[in-house]
Structures are given as structure tokens and as C-alpha cells.
C-alpha positions in Angstrom: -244.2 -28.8 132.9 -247.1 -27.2 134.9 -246.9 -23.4 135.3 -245.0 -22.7 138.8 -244.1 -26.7 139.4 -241.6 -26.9 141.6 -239.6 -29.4 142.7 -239.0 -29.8 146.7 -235.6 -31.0 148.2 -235.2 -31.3 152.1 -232.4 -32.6 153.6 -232.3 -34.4 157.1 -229.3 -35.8 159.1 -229.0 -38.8 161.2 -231.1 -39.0 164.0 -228.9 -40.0 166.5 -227.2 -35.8 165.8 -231.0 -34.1 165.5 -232.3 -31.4 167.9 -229.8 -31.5 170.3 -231.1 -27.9 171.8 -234.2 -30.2 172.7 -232.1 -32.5 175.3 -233.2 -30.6 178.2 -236.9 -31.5 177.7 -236.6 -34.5 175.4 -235.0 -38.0 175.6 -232.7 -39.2 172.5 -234.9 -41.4 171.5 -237.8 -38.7 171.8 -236.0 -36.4 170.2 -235.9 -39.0 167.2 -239.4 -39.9 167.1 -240.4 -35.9 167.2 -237.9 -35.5 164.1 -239.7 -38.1 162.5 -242.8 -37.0 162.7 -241.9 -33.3 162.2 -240.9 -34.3 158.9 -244.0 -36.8 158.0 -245.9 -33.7 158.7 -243.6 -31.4 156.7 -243.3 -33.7 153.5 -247.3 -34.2 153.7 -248.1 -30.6 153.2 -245.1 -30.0 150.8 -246.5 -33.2 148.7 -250.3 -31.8 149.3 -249.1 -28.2 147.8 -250.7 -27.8 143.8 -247.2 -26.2 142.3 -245.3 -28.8 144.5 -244.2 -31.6 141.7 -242.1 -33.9 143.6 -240.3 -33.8 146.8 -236.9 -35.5 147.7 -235.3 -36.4 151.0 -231.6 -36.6 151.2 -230.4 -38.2 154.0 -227.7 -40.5 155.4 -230.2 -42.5 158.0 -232.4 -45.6 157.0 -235.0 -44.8 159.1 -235.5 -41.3 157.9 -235.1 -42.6 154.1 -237.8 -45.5 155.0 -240.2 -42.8 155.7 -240.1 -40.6 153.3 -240.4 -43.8 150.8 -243.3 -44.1 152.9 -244.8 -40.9 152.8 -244.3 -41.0 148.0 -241.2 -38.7 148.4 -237.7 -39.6 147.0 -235.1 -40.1 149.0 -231.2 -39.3 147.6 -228.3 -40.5 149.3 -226.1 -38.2 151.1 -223.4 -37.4 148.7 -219.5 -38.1 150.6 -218.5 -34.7 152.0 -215.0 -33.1 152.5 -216.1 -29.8 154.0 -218.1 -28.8 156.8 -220.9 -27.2 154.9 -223.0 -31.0 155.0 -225.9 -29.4 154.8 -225.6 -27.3 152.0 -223.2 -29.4 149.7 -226.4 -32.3 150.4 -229.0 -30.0 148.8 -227.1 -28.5 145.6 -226.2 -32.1 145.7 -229.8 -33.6 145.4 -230.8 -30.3 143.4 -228.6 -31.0 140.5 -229.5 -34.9 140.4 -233.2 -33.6 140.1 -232.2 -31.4 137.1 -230.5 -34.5 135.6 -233.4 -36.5 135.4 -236.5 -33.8 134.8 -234.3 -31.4 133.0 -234.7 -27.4 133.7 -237.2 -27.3 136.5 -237.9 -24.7 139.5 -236.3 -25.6 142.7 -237.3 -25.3 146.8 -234.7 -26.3 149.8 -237.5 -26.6 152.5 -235.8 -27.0 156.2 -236.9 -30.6 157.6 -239.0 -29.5 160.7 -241.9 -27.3 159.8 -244.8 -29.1 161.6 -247.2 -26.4 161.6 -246.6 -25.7 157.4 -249.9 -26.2 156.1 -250.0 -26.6 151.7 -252.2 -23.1 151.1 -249.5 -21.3 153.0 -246.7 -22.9 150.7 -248.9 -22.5 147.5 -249.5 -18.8 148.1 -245.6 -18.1 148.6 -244.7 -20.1 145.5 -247.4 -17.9 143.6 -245.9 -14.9 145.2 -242.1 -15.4 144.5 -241.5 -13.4 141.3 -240.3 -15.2 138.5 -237.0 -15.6 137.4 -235.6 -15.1 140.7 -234.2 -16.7 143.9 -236.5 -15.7 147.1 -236.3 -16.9 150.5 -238.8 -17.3 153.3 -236.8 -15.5 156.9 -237.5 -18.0 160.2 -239.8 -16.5 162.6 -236.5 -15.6 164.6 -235.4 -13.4 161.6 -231.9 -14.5 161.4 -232.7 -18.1 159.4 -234.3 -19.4 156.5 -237.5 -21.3 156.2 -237.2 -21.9 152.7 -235.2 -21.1 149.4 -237.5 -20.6 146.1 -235.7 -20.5 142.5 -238.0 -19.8 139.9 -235.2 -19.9 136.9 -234.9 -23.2 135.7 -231.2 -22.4 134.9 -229.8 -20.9 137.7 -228.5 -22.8 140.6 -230.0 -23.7 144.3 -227.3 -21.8 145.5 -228.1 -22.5 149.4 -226.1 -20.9 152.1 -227.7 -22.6 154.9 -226.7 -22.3 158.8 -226.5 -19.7 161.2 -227.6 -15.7 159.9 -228.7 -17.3 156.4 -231.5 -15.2 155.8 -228.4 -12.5 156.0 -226.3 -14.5 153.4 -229.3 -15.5 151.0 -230.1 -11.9 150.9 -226.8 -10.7 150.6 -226.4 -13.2 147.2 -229.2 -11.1 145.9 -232.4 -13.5 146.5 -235.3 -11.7 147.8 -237.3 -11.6 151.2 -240.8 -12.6 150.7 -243.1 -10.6 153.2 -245.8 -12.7 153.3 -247.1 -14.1 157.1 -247.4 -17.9 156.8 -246.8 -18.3 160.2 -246.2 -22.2 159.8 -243.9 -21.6 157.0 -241.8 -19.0 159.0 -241.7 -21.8 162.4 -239.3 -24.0 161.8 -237.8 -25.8 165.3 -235.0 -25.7 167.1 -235.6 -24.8 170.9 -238.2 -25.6 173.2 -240.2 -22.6 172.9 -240.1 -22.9 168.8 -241.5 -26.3 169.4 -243.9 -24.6 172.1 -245.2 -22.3 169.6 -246.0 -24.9 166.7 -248.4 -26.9 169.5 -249.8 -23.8 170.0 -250.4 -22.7 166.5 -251.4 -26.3 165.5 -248.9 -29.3 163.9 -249.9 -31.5 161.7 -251.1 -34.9 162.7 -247.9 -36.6 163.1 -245.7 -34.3 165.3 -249.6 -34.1 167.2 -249.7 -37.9 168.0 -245.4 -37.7 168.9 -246.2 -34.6 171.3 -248.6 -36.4 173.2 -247.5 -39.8 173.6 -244.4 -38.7 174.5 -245.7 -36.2 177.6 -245.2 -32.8 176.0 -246.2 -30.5 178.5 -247.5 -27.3 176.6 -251.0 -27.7 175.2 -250.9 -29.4 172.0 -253.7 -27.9 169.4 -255.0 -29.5 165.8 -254.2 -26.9 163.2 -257.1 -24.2 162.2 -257.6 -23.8 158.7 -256.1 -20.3 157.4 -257.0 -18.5 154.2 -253.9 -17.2 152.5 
């Protein structure tokens, strides 16, 4: 294995349940199309990343599975859950089939809907994270988690996604990276999150979804950014 080769998981859940907090400004079937592309965009700059070795999609909705297939990621079925942690139970779920079939590698849980990521921002925080530890990447709304880094081969994903998980992550001893990367940090949940990525620049998909479905903020082409 390369140095710092990681191995990306992102989880994504039917479309019909996504971005509800976007129903005020967005039609369902919007809403679906912008989830889409937020994650083509998302899965391009993870796969475009040097230390980035494979990334897998596990999801319970054929048309998010279809492209990701698409897009040369790996898509893992949602495993059958009993509790209400979905989201987290699908990662560790999807982390540990990775394990199983490339043996003791470096793991990132990457949220689905970073459309302004761009792959020099990812590579720097990978180079960044210290080794043998689990770090995590706080939203732009500093409650949240962008991402979840474990650079042990050994020790679990561990991911304690949902509402204050920078909080939890932190509390479970992983450590807050302080580096910018403004696309990293935006993930979307409101209209003013997905305001703020136009703004800052999205990749080419959630671009071409933005306009043809009326956006009405100003919708900029990212600006390449030195780490």
C-alpha cells in the first residue's frame, strides 16, 4: 500500500428522504437531481485526490448506486438495520467489508454533499491528519462533521454521525484538524449552505443541476486554491 492511501466510504440514503430542509425552495424531484449531482461532484474530487485509493457508496437507492458505478466508485448495499443510528451502522458497516477485502488499510467517512470539495483541499488534510490517529474535519457550522480520517489500519471507523458530532467525535478522543478548506468544511443542508457553495464555486455537476433547475443565487465555477 501507498504511503497515506486511504480508502473513502460515503454513505447516501434514498432520494425520495434527502434534503428535506430544502423543500421550501426546491421541488422533490429537484431536490433529487441536486443530491445526485452533489454527490457526482463529491465522489469526482474524492476519486481525483492522490492518497484517495478507492471510494465506496453505500446506499439503499438504485439510482444513487447506478451513479456511483458510473462515476468508478463501489457501491455496498445498505446493510438491514434494527436501530435508529442508519447512518452510522451503514458506514462501520461498508468500513469493515473494505477491511475484508484489502486487509488493514486507512479509512475516511466523507458526508455525501460537499459540492464545492475540491481534491488539493482533501489531499492536504489527509497529509495533515497525524498518524495513528482518528481526526475529524468540523462543518462550517461548527457543530457537524465534514469528514472522519483514521490513519491506524487497526482501529475502527468508529463514526458517531448526526446532530453535535463534531462534539461526540471529539469527545471519543479524535482530533480537530484546523486547517481552512473551505469546500471541505461546506457540506449542505439549508438554503443558505447551498447558497454559499454557488458562491464559493461547486463542481460541474451540482453547477449544471443549479441552473437548469432555476437556482436563484449566482452560481460560480470553482477558483483554483493552493493548499
Amino acid at each position: 500500500m501507498r504511503s497515506h492511501a486511504v480508502h473513502a466510504v460515503i454513505a447516501v440514503k434514498s432520494l425520495d428522504l434527502a434534503k428535506s430542509r430544502l423543500s421550501d425552495r426546491l421541488r422533490p424531484e429537484h431536490r433529487a437531481r441536486l443530491v445526485l449531482a452533489m454527490l457526482g461532484d463529491t465522489v469526482t474530487a474524492a476519486s481525483a485526490t492522490p492518497q484517495v485509493r478507492s471510494v465506496t457508496v453505500v446506499t439503499p437507492d438504485p439510482a444513487v448506486a447506478e451513479l456511483a458505478r458510473d462515476l468508478g466508485a463501489q457501491v455496498h448495499p445498505e446493510p438491514r438495520i434494527a436501530d435508529s443510528d442508519g447512518l452510522n451502522t451503514a458506514l462501520s458497516d461498508a468500513a469493515a467489508a473494505l477491511r475484508e477485502r484489502h486487509g488493514p488499510v486507512e479509512l475516511l467517512a466523507l458526508q455525501a454533499d460537499l459540492p464545492a470539495l475540491r481534491p488539493a483541499e482533501l489531499s492536504d488534510m489527509i497529509a495533515t491528519a497525524p498518524p495513528g490517529h482518528r481526526s475529524v474535519v468540523i462543518d462550517h457550522a461548527g457543530t457537524g462533521t465534514a469528514a472522519l480520517l483514521v490513519r491506524d489500519p487497526q482501529a475502527p471507523l468508529d463514526p458517531r454521525f448526526g446532530a453535535g458530532s463534531a462534539r461526540r467525535h471529539v469527545a471519543a478522543g479524535a482530533v480537530a484538524l484546523a486547517g481552512a478548506w473551505p469546500g471541505l468544511r461546506l457540506d449542505v443542508d439549508t438554503a443558505e449552505d447551498l447558497a454559499a457553495a454557488a458562491a464559493l464555486g461547486t463542481g460541474p455537476a451540482t453547477r449544471a443541476a443549479l441552473l437548469d433547475i432555476g437556482w436563484s443565487d449566482r452560481v460560480h465555477a470553482p477558483v483554483r486554491r493552493v493548499c
